[in-house]
PDB file of N, CA, C, O and CB in Angstrom:
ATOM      1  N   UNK A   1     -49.970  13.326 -32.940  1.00  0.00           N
ATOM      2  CA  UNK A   1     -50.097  11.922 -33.235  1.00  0.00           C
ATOM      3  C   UNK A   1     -49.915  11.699 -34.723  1.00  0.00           C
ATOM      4  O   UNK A   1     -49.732  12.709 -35.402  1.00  0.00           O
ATOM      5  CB  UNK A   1     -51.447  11.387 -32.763  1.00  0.00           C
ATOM      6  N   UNK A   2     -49.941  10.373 -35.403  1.00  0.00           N
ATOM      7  CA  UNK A   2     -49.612  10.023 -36.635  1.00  0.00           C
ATOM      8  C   UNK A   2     -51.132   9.426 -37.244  1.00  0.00           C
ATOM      9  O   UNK A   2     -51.941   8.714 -36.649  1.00  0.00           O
ATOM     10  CB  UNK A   2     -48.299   8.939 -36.580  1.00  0.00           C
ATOM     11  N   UNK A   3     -51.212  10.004 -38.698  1.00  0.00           N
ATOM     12  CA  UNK A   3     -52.506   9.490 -38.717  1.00  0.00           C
ATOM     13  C   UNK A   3     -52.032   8.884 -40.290  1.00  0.00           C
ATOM     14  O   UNK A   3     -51.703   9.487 -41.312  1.00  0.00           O
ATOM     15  CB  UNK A   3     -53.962  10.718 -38.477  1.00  0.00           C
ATOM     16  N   UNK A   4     -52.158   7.411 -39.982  1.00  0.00           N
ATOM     17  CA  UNK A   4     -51.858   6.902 -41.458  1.00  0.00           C
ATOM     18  C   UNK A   4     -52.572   6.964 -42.785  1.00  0.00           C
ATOM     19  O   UNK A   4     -53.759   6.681 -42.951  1.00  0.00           O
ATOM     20  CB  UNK A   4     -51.748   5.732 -41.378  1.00  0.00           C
ATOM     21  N   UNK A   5     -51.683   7.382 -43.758  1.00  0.00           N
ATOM     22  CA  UNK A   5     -52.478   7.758 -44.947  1.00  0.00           C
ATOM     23  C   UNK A   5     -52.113   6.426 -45.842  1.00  0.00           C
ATOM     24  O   UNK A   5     -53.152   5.874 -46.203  1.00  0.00           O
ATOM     25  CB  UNK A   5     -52.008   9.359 -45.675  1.00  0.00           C
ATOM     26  N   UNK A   6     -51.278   5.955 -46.164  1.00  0.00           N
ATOM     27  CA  UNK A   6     -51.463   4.680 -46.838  1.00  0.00           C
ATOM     28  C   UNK A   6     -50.287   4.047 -46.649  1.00  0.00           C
ATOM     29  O   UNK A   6     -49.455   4.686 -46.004  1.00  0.00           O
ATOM     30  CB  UNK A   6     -51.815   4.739 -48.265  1.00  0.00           C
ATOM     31  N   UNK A   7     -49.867   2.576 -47.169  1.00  0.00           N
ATOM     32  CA  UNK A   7     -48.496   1.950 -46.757  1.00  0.00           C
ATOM     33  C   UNK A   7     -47.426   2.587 -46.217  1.00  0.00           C
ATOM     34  O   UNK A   7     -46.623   2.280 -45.335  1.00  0.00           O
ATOM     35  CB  UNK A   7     -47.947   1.426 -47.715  1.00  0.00           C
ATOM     36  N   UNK A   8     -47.586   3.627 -46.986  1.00  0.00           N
ATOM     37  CA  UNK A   8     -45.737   4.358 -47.097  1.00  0.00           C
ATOM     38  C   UNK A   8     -45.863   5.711 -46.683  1.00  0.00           C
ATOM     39  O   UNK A   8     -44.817   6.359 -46.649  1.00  0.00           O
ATOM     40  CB  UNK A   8     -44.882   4.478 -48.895  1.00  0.00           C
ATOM     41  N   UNK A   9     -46.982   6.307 -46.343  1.00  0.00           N
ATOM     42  CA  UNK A   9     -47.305   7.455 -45.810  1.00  0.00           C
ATOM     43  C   UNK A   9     -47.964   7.840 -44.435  1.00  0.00           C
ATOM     44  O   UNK A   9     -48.729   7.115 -43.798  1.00  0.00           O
ATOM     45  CB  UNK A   9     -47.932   7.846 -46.619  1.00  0.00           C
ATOM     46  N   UNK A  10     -47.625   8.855 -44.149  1.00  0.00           N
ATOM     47  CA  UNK A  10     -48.798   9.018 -42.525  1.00  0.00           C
ATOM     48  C   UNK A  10     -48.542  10.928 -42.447  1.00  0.00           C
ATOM     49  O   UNK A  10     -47.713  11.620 -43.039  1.00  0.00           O
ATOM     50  CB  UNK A  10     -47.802   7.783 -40.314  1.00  0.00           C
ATOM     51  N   UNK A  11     -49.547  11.288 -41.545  1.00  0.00           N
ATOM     52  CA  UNK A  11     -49.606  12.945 -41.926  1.00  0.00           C
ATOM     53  C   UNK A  11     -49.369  12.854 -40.249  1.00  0.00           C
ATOM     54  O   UNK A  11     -50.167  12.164 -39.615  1.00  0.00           O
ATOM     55  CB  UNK A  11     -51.367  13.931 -42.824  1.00  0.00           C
ATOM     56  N   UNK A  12     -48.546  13.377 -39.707  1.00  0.00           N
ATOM     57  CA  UNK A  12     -48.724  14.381 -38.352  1.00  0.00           C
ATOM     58  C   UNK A  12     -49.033  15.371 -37.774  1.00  0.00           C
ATOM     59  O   UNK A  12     -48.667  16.528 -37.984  1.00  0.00           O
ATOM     60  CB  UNK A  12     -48.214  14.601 -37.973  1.00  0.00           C
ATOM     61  N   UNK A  13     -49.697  14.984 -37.045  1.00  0.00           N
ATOM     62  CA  UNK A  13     -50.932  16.014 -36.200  1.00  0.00           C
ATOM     63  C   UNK A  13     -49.778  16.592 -34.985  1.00  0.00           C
ATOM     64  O   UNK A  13     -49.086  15.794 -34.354  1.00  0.00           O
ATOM     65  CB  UNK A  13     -52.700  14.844 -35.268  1.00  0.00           C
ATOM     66  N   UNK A  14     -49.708  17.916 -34.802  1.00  0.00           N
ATOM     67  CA  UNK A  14     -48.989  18.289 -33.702  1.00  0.00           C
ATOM     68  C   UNK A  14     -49.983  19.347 -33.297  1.00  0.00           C
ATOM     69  O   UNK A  14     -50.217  20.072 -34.263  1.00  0.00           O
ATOM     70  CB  UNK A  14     -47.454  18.737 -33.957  1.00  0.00           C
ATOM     71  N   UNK A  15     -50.796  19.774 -31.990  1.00  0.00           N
ATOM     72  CA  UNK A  15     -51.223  20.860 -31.227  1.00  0.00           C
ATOM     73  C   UNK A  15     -50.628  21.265 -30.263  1.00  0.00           C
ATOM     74  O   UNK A  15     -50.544  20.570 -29.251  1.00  0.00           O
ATOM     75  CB  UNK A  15     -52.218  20.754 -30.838  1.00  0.00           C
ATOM     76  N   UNK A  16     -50.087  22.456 -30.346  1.00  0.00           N
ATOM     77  CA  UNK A  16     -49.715  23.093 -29.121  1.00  0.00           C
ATOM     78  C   UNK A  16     -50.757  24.260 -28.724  1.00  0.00           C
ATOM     79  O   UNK A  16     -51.502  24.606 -29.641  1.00  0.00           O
ATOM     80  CB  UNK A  16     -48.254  23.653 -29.280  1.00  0.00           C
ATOM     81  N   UNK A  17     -50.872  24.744 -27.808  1.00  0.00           N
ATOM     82  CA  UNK A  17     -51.742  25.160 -27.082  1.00  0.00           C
ATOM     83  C   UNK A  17     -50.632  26.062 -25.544  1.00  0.00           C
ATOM     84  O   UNK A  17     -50.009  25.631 -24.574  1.00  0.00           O
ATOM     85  CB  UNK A  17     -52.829  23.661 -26.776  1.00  0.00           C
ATOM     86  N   UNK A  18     -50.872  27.216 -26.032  1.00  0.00           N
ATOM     87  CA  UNK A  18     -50.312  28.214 -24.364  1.00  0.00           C
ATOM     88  C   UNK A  18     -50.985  29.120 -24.127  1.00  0.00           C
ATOM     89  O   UNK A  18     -51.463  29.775 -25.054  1.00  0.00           O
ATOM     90  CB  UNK A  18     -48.886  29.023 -24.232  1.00  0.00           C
ATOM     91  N   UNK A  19     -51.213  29.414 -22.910  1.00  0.00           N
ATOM     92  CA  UNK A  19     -52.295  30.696 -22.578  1.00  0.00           C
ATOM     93  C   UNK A  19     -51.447  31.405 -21.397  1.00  0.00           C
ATOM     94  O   UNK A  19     -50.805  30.740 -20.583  1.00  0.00           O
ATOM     95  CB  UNK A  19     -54.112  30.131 -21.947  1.00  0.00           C
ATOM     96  N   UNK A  20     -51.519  33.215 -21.373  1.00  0.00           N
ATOM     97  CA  UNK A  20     -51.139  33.755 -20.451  1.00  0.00           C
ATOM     98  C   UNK A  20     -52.470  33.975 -19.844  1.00  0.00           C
ATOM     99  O   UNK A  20     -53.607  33.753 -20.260  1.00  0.00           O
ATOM    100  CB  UNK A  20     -50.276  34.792 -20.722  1.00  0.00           C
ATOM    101  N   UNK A  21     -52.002  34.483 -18.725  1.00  0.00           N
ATOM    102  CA  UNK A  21     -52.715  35.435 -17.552  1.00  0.00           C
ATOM    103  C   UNK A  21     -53.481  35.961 -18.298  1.00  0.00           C
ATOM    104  O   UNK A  21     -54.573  35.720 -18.814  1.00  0.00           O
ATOM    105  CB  UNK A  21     -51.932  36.525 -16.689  1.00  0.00           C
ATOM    106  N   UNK A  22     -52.143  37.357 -18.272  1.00  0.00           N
ATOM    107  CA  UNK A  22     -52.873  39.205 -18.472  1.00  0.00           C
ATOM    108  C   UNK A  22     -52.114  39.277 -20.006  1.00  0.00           C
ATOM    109  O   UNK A  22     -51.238  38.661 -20.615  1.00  0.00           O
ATOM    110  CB  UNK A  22     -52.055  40.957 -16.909  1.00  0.00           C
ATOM    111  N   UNK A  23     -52.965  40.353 -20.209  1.00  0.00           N
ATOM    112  CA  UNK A  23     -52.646  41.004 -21.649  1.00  0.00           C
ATOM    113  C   UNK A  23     -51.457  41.039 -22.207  1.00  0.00           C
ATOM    114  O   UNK A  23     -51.075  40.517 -23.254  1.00  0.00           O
ATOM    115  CB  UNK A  23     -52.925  42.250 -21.720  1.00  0.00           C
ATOM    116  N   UNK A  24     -50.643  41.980 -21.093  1.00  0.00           N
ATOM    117  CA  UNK A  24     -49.225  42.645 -21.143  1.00  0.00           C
ATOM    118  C   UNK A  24     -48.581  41.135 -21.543  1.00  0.00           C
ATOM    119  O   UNK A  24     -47.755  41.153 -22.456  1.00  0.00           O
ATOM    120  CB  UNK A  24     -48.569  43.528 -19.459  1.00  0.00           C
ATOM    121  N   UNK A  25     -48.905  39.794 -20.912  1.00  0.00           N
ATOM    122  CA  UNK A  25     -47.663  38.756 -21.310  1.00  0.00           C
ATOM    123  C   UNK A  25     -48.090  38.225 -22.226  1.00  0.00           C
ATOM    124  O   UNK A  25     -47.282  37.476 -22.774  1.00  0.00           O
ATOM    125  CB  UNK A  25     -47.157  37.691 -20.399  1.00  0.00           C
ATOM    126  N   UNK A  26     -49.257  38.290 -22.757  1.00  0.00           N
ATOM    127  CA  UNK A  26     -50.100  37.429 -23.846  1.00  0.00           C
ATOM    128  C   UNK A  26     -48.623  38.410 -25.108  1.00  0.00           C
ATOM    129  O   UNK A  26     -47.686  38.054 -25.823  1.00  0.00           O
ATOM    130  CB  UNK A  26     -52.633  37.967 -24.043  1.00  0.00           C
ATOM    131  N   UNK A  27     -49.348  39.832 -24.653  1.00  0.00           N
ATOM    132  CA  UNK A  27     -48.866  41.082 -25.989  1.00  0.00           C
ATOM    133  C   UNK A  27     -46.970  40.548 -26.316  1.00  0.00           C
ATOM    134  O   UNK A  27     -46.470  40.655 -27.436  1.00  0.00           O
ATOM    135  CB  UNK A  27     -48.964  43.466 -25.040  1.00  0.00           C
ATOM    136  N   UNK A  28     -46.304  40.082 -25.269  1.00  0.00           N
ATOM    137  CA  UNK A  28     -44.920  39.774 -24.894  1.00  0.00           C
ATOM    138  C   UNK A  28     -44.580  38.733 -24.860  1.00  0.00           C
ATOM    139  O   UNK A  28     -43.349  38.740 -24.883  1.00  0.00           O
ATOM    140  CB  UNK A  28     -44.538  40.114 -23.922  1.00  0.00           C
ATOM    141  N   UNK A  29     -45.050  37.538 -24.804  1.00  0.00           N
ATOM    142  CA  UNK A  29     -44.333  36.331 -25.257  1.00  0.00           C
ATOM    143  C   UNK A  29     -45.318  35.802 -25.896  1.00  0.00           C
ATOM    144  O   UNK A  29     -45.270  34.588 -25.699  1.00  0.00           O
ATOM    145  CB  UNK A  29     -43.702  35.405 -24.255  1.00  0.00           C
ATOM    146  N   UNK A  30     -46.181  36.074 -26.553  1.00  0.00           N
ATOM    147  CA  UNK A  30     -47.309  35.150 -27.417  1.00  0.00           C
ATOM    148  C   UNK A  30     -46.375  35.227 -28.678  1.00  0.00           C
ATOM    149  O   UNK A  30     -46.007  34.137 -29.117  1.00  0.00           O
ATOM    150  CB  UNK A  30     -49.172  35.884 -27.679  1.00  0.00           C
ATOM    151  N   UNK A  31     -45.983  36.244 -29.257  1.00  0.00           N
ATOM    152  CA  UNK A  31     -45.168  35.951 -30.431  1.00  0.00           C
ATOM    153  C   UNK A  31     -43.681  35.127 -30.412  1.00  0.00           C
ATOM    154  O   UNK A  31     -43.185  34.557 -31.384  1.00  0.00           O
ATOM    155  CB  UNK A  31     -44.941  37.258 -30.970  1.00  0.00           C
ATOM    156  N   UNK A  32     -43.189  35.202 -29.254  1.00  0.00           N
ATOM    157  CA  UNK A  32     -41.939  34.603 -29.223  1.00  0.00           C
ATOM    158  C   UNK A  32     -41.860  33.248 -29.028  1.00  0.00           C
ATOM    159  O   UNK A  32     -40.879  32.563 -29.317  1.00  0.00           O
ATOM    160  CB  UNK A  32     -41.228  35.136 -28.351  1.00  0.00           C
ATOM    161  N   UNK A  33     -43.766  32.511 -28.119  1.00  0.00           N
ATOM    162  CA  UNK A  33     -44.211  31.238 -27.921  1.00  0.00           C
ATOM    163  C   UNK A  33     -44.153  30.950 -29.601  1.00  0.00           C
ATOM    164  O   UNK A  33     -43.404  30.109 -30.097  1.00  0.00           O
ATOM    165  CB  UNK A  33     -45.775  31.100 -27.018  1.00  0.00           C
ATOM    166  N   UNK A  34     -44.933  31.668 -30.250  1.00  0.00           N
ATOM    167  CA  UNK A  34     -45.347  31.438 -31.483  1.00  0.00           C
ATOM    168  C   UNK A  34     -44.283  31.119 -32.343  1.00  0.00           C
ATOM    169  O   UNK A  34     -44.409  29.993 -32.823  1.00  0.00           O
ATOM    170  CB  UNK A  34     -46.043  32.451 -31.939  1.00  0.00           C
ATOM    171  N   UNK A  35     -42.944  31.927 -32.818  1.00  0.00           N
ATOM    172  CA  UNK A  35     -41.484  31.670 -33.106  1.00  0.00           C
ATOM    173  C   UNK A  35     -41.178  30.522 -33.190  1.00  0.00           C
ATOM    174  O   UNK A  35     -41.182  29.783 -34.174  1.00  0.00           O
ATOM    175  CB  UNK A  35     -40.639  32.125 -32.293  1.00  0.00           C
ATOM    176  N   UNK A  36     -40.744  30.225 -31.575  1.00  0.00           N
ATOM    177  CA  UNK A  36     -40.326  28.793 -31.081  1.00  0.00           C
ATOM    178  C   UNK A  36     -41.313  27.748 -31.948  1.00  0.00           C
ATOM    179  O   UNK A  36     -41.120  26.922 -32.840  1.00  0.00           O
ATOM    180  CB  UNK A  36     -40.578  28.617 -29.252  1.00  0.00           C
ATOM    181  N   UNK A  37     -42.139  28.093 -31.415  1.00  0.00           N
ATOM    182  CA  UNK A  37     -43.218  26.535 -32.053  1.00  0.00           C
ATOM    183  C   UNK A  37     -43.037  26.670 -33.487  1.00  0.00           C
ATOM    184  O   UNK A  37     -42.887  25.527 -33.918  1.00  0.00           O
ATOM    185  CB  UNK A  37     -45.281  26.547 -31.719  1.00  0.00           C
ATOM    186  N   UNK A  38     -42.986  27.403 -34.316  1.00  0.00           N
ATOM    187  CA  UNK A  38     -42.572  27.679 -35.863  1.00  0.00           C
ATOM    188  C   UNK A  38     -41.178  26.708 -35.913  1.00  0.00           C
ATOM    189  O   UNK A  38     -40.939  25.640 -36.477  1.00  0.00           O
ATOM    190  CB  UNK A  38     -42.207  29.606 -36.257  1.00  0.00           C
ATOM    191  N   UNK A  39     -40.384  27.597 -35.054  1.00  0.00           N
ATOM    192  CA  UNK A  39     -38.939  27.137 -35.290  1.00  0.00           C
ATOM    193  C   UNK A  39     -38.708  25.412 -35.027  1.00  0.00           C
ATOM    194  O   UNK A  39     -37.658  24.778 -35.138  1.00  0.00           O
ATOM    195  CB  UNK A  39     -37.936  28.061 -34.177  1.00  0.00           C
ATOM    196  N   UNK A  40     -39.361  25.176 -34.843  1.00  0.00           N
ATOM    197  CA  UNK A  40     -39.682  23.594 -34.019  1.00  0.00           C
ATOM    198  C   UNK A  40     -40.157  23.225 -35.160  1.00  0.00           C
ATOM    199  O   UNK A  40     -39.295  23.427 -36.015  1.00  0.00           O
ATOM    200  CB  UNK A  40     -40.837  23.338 -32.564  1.00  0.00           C
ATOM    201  N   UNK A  41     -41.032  22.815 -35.573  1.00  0.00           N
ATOM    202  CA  UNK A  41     -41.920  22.482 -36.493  1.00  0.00           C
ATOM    203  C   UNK A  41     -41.337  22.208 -37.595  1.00  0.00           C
ATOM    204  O   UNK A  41     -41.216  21.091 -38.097  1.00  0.00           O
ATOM    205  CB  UNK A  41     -42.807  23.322 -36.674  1.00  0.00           C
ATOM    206  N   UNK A  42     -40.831  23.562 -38.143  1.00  0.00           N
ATOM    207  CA  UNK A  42     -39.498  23.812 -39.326  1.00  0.00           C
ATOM    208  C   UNK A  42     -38.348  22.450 -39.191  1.00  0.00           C
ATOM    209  O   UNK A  42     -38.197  21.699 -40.155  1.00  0.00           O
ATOM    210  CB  UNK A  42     -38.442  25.588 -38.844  1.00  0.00           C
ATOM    211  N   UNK A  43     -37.618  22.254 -37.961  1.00  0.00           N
ATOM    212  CA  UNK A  43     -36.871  21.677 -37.841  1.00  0.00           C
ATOM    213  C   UNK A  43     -36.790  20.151 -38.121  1.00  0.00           C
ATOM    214  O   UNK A  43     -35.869  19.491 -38.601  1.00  0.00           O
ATOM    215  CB  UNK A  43     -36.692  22.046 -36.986  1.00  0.00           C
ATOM    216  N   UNK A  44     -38.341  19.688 -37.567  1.00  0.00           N
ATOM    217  CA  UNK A  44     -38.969  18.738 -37.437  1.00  0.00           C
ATOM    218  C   UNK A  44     -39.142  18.043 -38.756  1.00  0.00           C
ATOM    219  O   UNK A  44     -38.728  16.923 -39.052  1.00  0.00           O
ATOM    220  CB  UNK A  44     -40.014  19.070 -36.810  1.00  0.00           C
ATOM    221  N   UNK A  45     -39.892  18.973 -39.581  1.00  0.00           N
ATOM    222  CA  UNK A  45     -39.972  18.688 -41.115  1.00  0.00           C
ATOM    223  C   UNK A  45     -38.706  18.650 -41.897  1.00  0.00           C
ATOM    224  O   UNK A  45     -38.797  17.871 -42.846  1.00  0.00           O
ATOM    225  CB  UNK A  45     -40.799  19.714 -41.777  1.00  0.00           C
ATOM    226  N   UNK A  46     -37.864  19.086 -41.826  1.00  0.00           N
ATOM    227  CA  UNK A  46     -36.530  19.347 -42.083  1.00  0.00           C
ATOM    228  C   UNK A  46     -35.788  17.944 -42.112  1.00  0.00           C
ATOM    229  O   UNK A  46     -35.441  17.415 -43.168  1.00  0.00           O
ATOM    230  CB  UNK A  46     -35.959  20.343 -41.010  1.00  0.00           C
ATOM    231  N   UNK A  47     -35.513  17.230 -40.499  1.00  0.00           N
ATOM    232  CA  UNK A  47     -35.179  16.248 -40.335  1.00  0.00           C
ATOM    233  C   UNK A  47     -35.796  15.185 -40.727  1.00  0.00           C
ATOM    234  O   UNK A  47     -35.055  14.247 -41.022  1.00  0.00           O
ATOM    235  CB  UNK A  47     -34.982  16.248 -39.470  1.00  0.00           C
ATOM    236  N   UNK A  48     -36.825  15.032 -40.821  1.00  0.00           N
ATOM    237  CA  UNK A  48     -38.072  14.144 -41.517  1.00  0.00           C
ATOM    238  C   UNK A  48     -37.930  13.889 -42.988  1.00  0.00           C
ATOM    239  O   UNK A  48     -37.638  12.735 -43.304  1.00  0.00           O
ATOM    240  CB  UNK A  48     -39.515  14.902 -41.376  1.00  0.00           C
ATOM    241  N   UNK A  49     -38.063  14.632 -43.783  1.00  0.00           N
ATOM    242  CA  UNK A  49     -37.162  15.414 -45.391  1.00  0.00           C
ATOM    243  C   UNK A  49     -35.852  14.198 -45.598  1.00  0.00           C
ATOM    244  O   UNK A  49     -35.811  13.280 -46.418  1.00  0.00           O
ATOM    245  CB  UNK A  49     -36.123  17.634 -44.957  1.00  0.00           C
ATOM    246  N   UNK A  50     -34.780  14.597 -44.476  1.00  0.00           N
ATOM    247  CA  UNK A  50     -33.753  14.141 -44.398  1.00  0.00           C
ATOM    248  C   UNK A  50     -33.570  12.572 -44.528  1.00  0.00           C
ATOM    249  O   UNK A  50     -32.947  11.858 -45.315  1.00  0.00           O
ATOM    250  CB  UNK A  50     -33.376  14.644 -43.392  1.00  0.00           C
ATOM    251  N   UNK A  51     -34.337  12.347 -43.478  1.00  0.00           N
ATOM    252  CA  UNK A  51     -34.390  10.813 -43.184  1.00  0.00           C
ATOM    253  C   UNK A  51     -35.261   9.706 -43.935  1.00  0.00           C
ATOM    254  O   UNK A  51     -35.000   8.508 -43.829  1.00  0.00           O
ATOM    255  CB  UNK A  51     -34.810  10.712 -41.867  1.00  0.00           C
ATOM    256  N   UNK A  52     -36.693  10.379 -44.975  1.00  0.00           N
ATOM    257  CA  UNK A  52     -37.398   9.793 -45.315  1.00  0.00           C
ATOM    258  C   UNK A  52     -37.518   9.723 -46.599  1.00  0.00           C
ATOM    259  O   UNK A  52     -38.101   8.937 -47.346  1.00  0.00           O
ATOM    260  CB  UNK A  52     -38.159  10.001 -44.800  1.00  0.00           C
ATOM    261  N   UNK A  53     -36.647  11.008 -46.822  1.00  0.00           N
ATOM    262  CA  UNK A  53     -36.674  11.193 -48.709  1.00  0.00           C
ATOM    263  C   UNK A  53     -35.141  10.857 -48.762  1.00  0.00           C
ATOM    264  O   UNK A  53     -34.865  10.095 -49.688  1.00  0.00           O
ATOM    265  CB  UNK A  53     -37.143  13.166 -49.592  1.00  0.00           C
ATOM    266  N   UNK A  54     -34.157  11.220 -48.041  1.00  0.00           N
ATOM    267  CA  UNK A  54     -33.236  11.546 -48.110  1.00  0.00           C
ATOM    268  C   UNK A  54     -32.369   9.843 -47.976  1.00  0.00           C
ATOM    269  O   UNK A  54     -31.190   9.565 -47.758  1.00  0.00           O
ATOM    270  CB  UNK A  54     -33.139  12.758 -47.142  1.00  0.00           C
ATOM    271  N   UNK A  55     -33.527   9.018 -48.212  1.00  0.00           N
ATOM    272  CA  UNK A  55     -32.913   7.478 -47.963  1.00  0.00           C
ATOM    273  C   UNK A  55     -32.034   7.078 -46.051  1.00  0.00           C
ATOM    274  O   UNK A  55     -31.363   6.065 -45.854  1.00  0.00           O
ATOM    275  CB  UNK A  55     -31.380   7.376 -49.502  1.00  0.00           C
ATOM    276  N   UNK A  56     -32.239   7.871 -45.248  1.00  0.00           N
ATOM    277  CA  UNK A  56     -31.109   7.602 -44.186  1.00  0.00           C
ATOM    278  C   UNK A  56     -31.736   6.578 -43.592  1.00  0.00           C
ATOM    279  O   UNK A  56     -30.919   5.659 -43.541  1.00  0.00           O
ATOM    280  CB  UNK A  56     -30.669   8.782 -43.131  1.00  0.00           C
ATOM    281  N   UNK A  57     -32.757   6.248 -43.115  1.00  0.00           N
ATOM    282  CA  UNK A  57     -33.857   5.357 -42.639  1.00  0.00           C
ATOM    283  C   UNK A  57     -32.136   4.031 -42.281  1.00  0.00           C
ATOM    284  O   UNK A  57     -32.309   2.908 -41.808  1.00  0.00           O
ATOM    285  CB  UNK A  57     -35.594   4.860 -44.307  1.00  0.00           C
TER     286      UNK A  57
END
């Protein structure tokens, strides 16, 4: 969600949240869940950057 910080600003809140089963898939895709959601995030801010500093609005 967006939590407004003043006229021209606001901070975003993003939680993700995944749970395996058993160990073995926690040990095997918990880092690659983890990646993705990085790689996401990255992107997110990136385009945000772009559009908000970057005048495109």
């Amino acid at each position: 969600h967006f939590r407004a910080l003043d006229d021209n600003a606001c901070k975003v809140i993003l939680t993700l949240e995944f749970e395996f089963s058993g160990s073995l898939s926690r040990m095997t895709f918990g880092p690659v869940f983890n990646q993705a959601a990085n790689t996401m995030v990255d992107a997110f801010c990136r385009r945000a950057d772009e559009v908000y500093r970057g005048g495109i609005v």
